[in-house]
N, C-alpha and C positions, 0 to 999 in steps of 0.2 A: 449227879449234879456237880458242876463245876465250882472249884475252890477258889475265895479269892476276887470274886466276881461285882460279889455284892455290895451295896454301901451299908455303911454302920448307921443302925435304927436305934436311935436315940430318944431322950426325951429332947422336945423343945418348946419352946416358950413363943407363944405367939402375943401379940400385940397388935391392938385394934385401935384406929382412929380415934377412937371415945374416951379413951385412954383405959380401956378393960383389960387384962392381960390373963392369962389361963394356960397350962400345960398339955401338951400334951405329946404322940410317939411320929416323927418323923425322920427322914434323912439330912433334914435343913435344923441348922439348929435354934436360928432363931426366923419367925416367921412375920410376916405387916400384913394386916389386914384392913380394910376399909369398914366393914361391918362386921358386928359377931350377932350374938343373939340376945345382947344386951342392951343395941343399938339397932336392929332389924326391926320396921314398923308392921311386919307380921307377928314377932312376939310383943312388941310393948303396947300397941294396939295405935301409935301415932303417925300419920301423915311423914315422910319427909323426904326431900327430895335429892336424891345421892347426885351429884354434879360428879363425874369423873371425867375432867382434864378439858374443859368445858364443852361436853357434849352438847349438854341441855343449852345451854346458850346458842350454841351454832346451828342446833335444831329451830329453835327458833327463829333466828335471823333468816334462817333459807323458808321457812313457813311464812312468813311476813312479807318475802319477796314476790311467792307466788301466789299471795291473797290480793297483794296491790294489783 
């Protein structure tokens, strides 16, 4: 195996939208996340609708164009 190659696997600190933050072993040391599992409607059993960068919006607009 080659020396020298590899990136150093640390711990790092992630951080969620929700504001929940957790440890844990990466190359990155600090990481952003939009959901964890603190905030995921598959663990907390709630409805909700993740907009990233307004997808859902724009999905919409073009569904509404070709309903009319």
């Amino acid at each position: 195996m080659k020396t020298d190659i590899h990136p150093e696997y640390a711990t790092a600190r992630v951080v969620c939208a929700c504001g929940n933050t957790f440890e844990t072993r990466s190359t990155i040391a600090e990481i952003h996340t939009d959901v964890c599992a603190e905030c995921h409607p598959f663990y907390t059993g709630k409805q909700r609708l993740v907009d990233t960068a307004g997808r859902v919006e724009r999905f919409r607009q073009r569904y509404q164009k070709t309903e009319s």
